[in-house]
N, C-alpha and C positions, 0 to 999 in steps of 0.2 A: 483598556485591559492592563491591570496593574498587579503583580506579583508580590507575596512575601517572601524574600530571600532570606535564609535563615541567616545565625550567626555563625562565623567561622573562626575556629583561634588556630590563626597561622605558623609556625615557628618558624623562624627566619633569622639563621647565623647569625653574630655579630650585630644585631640592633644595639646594644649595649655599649655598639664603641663607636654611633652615631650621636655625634653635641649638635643640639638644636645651632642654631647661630645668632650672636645679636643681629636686629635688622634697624635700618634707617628709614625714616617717610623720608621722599624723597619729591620734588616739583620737575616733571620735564616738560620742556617749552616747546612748541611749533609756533607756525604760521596764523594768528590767530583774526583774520580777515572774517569777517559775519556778514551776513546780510541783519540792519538791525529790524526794520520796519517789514516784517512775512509778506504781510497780505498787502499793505500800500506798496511795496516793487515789486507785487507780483500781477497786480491788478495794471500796474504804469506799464510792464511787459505785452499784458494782453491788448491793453490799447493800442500800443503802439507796434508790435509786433503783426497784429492779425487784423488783414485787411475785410472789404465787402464784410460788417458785421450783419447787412441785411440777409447774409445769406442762414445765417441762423434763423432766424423768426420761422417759430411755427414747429422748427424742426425735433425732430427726442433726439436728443447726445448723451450715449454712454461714457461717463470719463471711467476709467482703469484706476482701481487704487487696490494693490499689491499686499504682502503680509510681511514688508519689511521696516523694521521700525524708523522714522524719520521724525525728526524734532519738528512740533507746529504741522503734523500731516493733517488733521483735521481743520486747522486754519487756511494751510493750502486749498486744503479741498475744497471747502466752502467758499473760499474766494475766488476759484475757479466755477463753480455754481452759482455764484452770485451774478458772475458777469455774462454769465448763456445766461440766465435767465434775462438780465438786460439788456442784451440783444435779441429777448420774443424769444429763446429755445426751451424747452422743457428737459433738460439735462435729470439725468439719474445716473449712480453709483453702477458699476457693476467689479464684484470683488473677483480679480483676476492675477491669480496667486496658484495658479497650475494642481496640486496634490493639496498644499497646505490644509490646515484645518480639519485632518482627515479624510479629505476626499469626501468632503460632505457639504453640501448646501448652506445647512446650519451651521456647522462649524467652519464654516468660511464669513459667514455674519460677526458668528464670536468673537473671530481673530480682530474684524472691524472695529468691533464694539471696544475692544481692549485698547483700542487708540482714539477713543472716540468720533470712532466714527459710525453715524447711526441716523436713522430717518429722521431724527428729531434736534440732533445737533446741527448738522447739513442743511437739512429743512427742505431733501430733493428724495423720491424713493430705493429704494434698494433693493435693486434684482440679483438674486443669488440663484443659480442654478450647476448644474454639474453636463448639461446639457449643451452638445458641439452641433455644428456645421461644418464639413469640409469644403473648403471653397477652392483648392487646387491641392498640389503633389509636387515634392523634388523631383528631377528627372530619376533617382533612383527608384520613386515610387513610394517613397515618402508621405503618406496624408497631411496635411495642412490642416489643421481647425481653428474654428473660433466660437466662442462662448454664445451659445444661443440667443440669448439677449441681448450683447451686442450687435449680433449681427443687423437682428432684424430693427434696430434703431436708423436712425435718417444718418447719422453721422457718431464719429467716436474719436474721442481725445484720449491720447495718450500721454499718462501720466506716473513718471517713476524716478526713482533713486538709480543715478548714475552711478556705477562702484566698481574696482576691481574683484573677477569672479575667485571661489575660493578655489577652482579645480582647475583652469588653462587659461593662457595668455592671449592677446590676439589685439585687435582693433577695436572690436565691440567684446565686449564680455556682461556685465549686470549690468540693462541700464536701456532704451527704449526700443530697442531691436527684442531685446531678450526680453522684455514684458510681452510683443506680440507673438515672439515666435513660441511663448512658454506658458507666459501667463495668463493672457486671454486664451489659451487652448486648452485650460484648464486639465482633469487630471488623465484624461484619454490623450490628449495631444502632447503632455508631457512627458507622458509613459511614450509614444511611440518614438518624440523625439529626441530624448535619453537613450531609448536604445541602440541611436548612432553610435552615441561615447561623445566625450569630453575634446578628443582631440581636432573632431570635425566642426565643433562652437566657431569657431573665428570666421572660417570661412561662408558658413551656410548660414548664419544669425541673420547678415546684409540680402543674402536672399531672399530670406523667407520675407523679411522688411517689405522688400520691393516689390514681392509677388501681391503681398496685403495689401499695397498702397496702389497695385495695380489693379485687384479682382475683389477688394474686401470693401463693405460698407463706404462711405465716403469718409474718407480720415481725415479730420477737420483740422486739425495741428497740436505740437507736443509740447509737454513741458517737462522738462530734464531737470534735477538736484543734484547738488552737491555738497558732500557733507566736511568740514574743517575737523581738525583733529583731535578739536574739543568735541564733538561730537554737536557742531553748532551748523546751521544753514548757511554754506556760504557764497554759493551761487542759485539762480534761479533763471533758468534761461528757457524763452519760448520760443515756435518755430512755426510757419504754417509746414502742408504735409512734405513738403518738398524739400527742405533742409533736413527731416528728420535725421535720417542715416549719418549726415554730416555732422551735425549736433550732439548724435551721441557718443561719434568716436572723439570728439572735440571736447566733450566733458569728461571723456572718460583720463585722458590726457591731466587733465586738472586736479581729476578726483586723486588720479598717483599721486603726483605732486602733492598732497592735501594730508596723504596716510601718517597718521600715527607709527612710530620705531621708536623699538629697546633704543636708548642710548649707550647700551653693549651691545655684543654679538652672540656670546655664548656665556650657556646659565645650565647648572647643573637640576634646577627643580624650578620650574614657574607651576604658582597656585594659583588658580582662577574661581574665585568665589561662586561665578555665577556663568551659564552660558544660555542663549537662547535662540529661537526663530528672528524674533526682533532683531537681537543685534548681529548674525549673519545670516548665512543660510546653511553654513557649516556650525554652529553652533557659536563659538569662537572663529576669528578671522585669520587663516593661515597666510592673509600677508602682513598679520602681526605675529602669530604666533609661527609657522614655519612647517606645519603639518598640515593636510588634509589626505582626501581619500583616492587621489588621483596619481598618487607618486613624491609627494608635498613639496616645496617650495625651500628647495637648501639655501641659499643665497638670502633669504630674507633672517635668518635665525636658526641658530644651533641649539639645541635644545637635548638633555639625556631624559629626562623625567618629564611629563605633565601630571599633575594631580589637580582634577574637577571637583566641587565642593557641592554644587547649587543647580538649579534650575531657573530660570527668569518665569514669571506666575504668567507675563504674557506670552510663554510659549505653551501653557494649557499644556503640561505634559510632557510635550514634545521631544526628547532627548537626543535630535540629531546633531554628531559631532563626539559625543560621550564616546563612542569606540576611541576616537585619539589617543583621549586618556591612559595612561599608563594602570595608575591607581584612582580610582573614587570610593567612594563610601557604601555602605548599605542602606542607608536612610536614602542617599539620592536615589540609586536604581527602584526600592519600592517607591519613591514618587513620581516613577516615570509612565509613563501609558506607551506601550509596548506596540500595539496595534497602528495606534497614528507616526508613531516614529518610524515602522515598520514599512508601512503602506508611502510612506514620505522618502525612506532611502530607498526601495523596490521600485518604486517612481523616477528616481532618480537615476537607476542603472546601476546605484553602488550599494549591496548587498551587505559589505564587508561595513556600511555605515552603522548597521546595526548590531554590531559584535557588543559583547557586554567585557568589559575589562575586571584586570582585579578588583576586589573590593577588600578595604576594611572596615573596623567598627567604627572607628571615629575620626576626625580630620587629622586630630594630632598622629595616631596611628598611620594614617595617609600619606603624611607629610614623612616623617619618618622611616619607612619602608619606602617610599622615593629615593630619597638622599644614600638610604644602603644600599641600595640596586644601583645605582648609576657606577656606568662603568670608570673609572679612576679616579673618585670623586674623593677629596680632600676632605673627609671626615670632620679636621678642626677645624677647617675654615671652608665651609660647602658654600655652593655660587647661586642662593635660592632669591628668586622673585614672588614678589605677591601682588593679583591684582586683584580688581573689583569685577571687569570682564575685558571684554579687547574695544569697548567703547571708550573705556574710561584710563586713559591712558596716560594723564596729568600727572593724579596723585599716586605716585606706586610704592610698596615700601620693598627693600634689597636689603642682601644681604653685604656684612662690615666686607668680602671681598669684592664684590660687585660696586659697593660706592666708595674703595678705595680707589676704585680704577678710574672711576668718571664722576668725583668732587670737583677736579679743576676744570670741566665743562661749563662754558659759558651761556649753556641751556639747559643747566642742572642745580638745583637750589636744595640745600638741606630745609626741609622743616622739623623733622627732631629726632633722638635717636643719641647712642643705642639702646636700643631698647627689646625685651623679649618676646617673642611670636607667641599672643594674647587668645589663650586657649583657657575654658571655662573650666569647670568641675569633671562635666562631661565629657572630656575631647573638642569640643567646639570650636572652631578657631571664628574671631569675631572678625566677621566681614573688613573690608573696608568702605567708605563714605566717598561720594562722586567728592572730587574737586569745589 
């Protein structure tokens, strides 16, 4: 469901005594540990992590693979199929990704396919369904489910991207607890477990863990990722069913440790070229950026303006996150598909995710009505950021006050500059290029 929103000509005091700013590319450094070889340490993992292989043979094992983007996911994935099948198991896919996709069968395939992952790549089937199993209840009465395909398999591997969540803090947050208590419960079991709220995740995620490992399918053991802040694979750690819980709050640990940060604090406009499902599940990652729809995250980044440019093509539409926005454009909002964004934050319990923000006609226009709204912003010398999305967090270009201030950082590299925010005939501001 996609709209044509008209054109608006806004008038807004004082644009006229807004100066663009020179900006600098800029290199910021992290922690850049990798895993180099994917699938040989992840296959020396399952050897050696996962005992009685004979107990596979013969058996169907559903693995979990999610709608969050992860470097080399379809390499994982097959490598993890390659080794049930050499152990005698008949392993298949089942996409366990809660609303995503629209809350649709097919479009939960889609989302797979967009990382390829597919019956052909894999070389194991793909059962997609929207259909649950209640296998128990919170004592408040809570239903529990699980994705009907899963269930009815001999065993099920759980497999997912460890991450801090974008809406509450806790022990466990994104990461193998929350693939079963969310993801395998696909879009009915997501909906009823959202509508706890955000604040009860921490505590009830180890629950639900434990009730699944006690009354659900037989849980054959997990494997947990971790992403580096290049946006590289840098852990990959397996577990039979019994470590799980511990494994996950254990990577999650790591995964902090691992996040991407401004090397400032406060920025009068960040521009984000592009946002997606892949790259979080709030569209953008508010423990880069410092907003989400929970009450956001003040202590990660101060922030007066954001202005959204883009959509990522592998979120199919999806526009979760775009309410943050301050300003976007009108070209983005007609490319959005209203319906699956809709059905994805009503899912989620946060209503307010689907608010549509200002818009103008073009990015330069965007960027501009930012910089004049921001409450005490220094007209001649404004404090603006520009990225590519909240994965890409290496190459960024700032503005002359922003890298006057963190030049003499010892994890801060000029590569060129100054130079002016490279806007076409149109309005268009020209992306930026991954690192």
């Amino acid at each position: 469901m996609q709209f044509n929103f008209p054109p608006i000509d806004i008038p807004v005091e004082g644009l006229d005594k807004v100066k663009l700013p020179k900006m600098y590319s800029i290199t910021q450094r992290y922690d850049d540990q990798r895993v180099a070889d994917i699938s040989g340490h992840l296959a020396a993992q399952l050897e050696s992590q996962i005992g009685n292989k004979g107990a596979f043979k013969g058996k169907s094992i559903a693995l979990t693979v999610g709608s969050r983007g992860i470097p080399h996911l379809d390499v994982m994935a097959k490598t993890i199929c390659d080794q049930l099948k050499k152990w005698g198991a008949a392993p298949f896919i089942v996409p366990s990704m809660g609303s995503h996709g629209g809350a649709t069968a097919e479009g939960q395939i889609e989302m797979l396919a967009g990382y390829n992952i597919t019956e052909q790549s894999i070389g194991v089937p793909i059962k997609s369904c929207m259909d649950v199993v209640q296998y128990d209840a919170l004592d408040d009465g809570t239903p529990l489910y699980c994705d009907k395909n899963a269930w009815s398999a001999d065993g099920i591997v759980v497999f997912n991207k460890v991450k801090p969540h974008t809406d509450f803090r806790g022990a466990h947050e994104s990461g193998l607890a929350k693939m079963i208590a969310i993801g395998l419960a696909k879009h009915k079991g997501a909906s009823m477990f959202h509508m706890k709220g955000f604040a009860c995740f921490p505590d009830v995620l180890p629950v639900i863990a434990e009730k699944f490992i006690k009354k659900g399918p037989q849980l054959m053991f997990g494997v947990g990722v971790v992403q580096n802040a290049y946006d590289e694979v840098c852990n990959i750690d397996v577990c039979p069913k019994e470590g799980i819980i511990k494994m996950d709050a254990d990577l999650l640990v790591v995964a902090k440790g691992k996040m991407p940060r401004f090397k400032f604090q406060e920025c009068d406009v960040l521009v984000i070229d592009e946002i997606g499902k892949n790259i979080s599940g709030n569209g953008h990652d508010p423990n880069i950026v410092g907003r989400n729809n929970s009450g956001d995250f003040p202590e990660v980044f101060t922030l007066k303006r954001l202005v959204i440019l883009g959509i990522t093509p592998e979120s199919h539409h999806n526009a979760a996150g775009i309410n943050l926005a301050d300003i976007t454009t009108r070209g983005l909002l007609n490319d959005v598909d209203w319906r699956a964004t809709w059905i994805n934050v009503l899912t989620a319990n946060r209503p307010n995710g689907g608010k549509i923000p200002v818009y103008a006609e073009t990015d330069r226009d965007a960027v501009i009505m930012a910089i004049r709204t921001g409450d005490n912003v220094d007209f001649e010398h404004p404090r603006v950021a520009h990225i590519k999305n909240t994965l890409c967090m290496t190459k960024i270009d700032v503005s002359e006050a922003i890298y006057n201030e963190i030049k003499d950082r010892d994890d801060v590299s000029l590569i060129s500059g100054p130079f002016e925010l490279d806007f076409n005939a149109d309005g268009r501001l020209t992306p930026l290029e991954e690192a």
